[in-house]
C-alpha positions in Angstrom: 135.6 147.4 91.9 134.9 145.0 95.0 131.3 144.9 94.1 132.3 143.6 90.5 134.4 141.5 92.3 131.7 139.8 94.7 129.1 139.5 92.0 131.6 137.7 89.9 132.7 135.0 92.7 128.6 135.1 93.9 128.3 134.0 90.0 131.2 131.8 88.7 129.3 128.9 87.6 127.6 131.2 85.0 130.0 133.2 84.0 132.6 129.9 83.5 129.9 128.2 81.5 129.9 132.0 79.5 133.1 132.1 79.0 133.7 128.2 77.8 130.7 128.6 75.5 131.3 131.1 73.7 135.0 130.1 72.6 133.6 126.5 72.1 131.0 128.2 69.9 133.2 130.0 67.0 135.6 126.9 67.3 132.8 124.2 66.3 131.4 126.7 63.5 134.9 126.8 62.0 135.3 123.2 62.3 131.7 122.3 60.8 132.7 124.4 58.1 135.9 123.2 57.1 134.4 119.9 57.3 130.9 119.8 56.8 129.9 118.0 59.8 126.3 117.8 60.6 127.4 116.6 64.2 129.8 119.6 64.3 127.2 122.4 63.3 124.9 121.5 65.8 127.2 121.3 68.1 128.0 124.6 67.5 124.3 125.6 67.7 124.1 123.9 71.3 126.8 126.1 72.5 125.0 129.3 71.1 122.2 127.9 72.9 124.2 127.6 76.2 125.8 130.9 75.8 122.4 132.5 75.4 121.3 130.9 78.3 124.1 132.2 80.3 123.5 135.4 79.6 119.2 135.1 80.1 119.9 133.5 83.4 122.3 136.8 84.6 119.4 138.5 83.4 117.1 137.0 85.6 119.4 137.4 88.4 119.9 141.4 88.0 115.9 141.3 87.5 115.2 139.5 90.1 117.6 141.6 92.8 115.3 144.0 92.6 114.0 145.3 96.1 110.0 144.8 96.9 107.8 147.6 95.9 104.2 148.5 96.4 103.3 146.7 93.3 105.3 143.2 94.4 105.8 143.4 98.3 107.6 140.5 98.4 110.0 141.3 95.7 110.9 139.9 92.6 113.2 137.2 93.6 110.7 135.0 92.0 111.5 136.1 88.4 114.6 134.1 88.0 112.1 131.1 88.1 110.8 132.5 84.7 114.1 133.0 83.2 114.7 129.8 84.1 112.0 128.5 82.1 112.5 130.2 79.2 116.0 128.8 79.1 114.5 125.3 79.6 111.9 126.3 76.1 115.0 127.4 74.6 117.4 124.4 74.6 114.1 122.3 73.7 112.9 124.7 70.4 116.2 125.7 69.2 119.1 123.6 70.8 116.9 120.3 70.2 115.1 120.5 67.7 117.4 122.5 65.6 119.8 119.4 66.0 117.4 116.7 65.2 116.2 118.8 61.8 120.0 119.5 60.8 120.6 116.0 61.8 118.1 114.5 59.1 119.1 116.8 56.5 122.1 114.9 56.4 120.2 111.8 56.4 118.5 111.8 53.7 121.4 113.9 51.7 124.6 112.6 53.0 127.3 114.8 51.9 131.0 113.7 51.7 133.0 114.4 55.1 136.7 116.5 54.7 139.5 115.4 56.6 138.4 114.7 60.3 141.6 116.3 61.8 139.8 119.6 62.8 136.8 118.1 64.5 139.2 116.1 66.6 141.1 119.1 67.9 138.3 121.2 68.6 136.3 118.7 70.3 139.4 117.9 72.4 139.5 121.4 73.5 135.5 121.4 73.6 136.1 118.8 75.7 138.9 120.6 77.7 136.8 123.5 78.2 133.3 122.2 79.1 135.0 119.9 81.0 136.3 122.6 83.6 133.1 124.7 83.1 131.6 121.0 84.5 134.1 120.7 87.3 132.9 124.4 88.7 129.4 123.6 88.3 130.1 120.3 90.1 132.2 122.1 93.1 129.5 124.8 93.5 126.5 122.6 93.8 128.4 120.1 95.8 129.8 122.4 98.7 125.6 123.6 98.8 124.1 120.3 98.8 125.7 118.9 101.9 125.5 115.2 102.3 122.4 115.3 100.4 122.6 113.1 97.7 123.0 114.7 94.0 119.0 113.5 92.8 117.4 114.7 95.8 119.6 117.8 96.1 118.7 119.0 92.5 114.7 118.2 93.2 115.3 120.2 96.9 117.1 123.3 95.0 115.2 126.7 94.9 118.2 128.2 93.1 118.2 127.6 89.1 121.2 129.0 88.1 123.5 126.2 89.2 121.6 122.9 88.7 120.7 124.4 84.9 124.5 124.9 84.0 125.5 121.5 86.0 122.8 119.7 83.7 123.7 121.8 80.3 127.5 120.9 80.7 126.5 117.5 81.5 124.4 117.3 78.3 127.5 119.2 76.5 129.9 116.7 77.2 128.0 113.9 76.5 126.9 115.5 72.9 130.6 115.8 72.1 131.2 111.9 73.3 128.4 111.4 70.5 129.8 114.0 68.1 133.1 112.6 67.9 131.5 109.0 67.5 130.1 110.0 64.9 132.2 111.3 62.9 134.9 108.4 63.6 132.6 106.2 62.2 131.3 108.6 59.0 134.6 108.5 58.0 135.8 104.5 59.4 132.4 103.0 57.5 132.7 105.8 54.8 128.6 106.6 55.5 128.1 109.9 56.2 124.9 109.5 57.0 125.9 108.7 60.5 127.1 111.9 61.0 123.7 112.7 60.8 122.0 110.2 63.0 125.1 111.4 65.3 123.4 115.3 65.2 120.0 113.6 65.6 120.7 111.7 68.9 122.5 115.1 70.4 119.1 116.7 69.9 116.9 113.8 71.4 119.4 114.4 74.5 119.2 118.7 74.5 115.5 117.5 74.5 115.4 115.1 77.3 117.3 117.7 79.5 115.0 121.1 78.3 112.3 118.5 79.6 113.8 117.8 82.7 114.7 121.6 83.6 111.2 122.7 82.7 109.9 120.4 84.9 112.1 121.6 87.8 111.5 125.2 87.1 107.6 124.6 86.7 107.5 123.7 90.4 109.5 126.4 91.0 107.1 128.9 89.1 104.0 127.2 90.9 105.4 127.5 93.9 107.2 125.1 96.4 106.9 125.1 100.2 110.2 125.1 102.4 112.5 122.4 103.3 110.2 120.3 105.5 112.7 120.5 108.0 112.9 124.3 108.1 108.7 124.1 108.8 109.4 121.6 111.7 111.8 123.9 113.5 109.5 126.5 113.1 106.6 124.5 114.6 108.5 123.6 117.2 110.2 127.2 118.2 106.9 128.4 118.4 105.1 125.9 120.5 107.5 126.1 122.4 107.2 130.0 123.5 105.4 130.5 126.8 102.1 131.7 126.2 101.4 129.1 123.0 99.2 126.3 123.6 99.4 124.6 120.0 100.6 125.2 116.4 97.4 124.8 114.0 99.7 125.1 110.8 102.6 126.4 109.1 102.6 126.9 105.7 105.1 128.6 103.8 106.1 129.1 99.8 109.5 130.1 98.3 109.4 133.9 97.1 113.1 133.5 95.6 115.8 130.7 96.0 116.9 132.1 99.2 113.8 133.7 100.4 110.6 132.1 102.2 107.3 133.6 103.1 106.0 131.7 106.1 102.3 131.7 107.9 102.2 130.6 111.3 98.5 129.5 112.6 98.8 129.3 116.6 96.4 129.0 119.7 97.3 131.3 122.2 96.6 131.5 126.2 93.4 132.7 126.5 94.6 134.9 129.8 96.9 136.9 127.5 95.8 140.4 127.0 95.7 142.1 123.9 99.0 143.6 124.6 100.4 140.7 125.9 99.8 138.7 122.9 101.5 141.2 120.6 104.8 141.2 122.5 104.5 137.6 122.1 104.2 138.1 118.5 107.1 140.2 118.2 109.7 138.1 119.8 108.6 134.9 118.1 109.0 137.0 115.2 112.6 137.9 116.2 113.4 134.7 117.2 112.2 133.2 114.0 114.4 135.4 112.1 117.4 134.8 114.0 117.5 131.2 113.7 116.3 131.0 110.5 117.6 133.4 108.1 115.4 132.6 104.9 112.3 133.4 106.4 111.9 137.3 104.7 107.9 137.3 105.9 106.5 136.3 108.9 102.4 136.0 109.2 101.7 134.8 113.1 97.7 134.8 113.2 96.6 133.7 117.0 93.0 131.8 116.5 91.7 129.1 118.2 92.5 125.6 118.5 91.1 123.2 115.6 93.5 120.5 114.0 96.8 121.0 116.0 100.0 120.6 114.0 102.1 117.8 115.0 105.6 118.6 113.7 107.7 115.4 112.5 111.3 115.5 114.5 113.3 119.3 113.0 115.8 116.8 111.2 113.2 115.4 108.6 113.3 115.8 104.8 111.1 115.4 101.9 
């Protein structure tokens, strides 16, 4: 039970955005049909969207927990990075363009709106709801960031799961904003038709963020080095072990969001013996993974001198 527990608190922003969905979901569907609003349909269409992505990106988490194998030695931390591009093609093919399609229907076949009262209570508690899925996204990814701004925080991020829900709630309460516009104005300038150009710009904005997201997870799937600032303490714990005369490189890639594979290229004394230089090994090794935590693979390969590294100061950034 405290497992269930853990894995529940380790995964609030995604099961809050689950849970806020899916009762915003059935709400907007009975609304649209009471109604028949365009803006409400595909609203309810961006929330099935959401959900789904909820539940793809848990997925990918359960998937990607799995331990390293002979076939993947590194382990499969790297699959959430998939999942988290599928959700990104996901919001784009259905969420987006979906929207826009529904959206243009009603455009060029305007149909008389029913009594607005319904959408405006159900996109009040929409906006109720998303609202404090929002706020836990926001808390999450802001107690992780630091003093980091938000831009460069969300570009720095190895970890999908947050900075997608942060963006699809942002998205979500902005396409209510322009939901509810629209519909106040179908029925002020009796036009329906701008119900419809409502539903159309909701799905130009589900596509601008799938865009953004599959960008981000691209990199992601390509893989991305470390923090630079994580490679410069590492440059400069090793050169600074007795027995190291310079750091040649250190090069490292992201094998899951809290995971980094690192390989270390260093000159070492040439009056260390063979033993010698495997003890050294060893405790840079340790050392390495005492002080920095995220580093699951260490490659240390002692070879001669060339184009020393010259670490910037440990507190840089990107």
């Amino acid at each position: 039970m405290e497992a269930v527990v853990q894995a529940i608190r380790a995964n609030i922003v995604l099961y809050g955005a689950l849970a806020a969905n899916l009762g915003i979901a059935v709400a907007k569907f009975v609304a649209a049909a009471a109604t028949g609003s365009s803006a409400m349909l595909t609203e309810g269409v961006h929330s099935v969207v959401d959900s789904g992505n909820q539940l793809l990106l848990l997925y990918g988490q359960r998937r990607a927990a799995r331990p390293p194998d002979e076939d993947h030695p590194f382990g499969y931390a790297r699959e959430l990075y998939f999942w988290a591009f599928v959700v990104a093609i996901l919001i784009f093919a259905v969420g987006a363009v979906v929207s826009a399609y529904e959206g243009w229907l009603h455009v060029r076949s305007p149909e008389p709106l029913a009594d607005p009262t319904v959408n405006y209570v159900v996109l009040g508690v929409a906006a109720l709801l998303e609202g404090a899925s929002w706020a836990i996204a926001v808390r999450e990814f802001g107690a992780a960031k630091g003093n980091t701004g938000w831009w460069r925080a969300i570009r720095r991020s190895k970890d999908p799961t947050t900075f997608t829900v942060l963006f699809e709630d942002s998205a979500a309460l902005v396409g209510l904003m322009i939901a509810g516009v629209g519909v106040w104005l179908s029925h002020r300038l009796d036009d329906p038709r701008i119900d419809g150009m409502a539903s159309i710009a909701i799905g130009v904005l589900l596509g601008a963020v799938a865009i953004l997201l599959a960008r981000e997870a691209k990199g992601l799937l390509i893989g991305e080095r470390a923090d630079p600032a994580v490679i410069a303490r590492v440059a400069h714990a090793v050169a600074a072990e007795p027995g190291v005369t310079a750091v040649n490189h250190v090069r490292t890639i992201h094998t899951g969001p809290a995971s980094v594979f690192v390989a270390i290229s260093a000159d070492f004394d040439d009056d260390l013996r063979m033993g010698e230089a495997e003890t050294l090994i060893e405790r840079i090794e340790e050392r390495l993974k005492r002080d920095e935590p995220t580093l699951s693979s260490i490659y240390i390969r002692p070879e001669r001198r060339e184009n020393a590294f010259v670490a910037p100061h440990p507190g840089a950034t990107r």
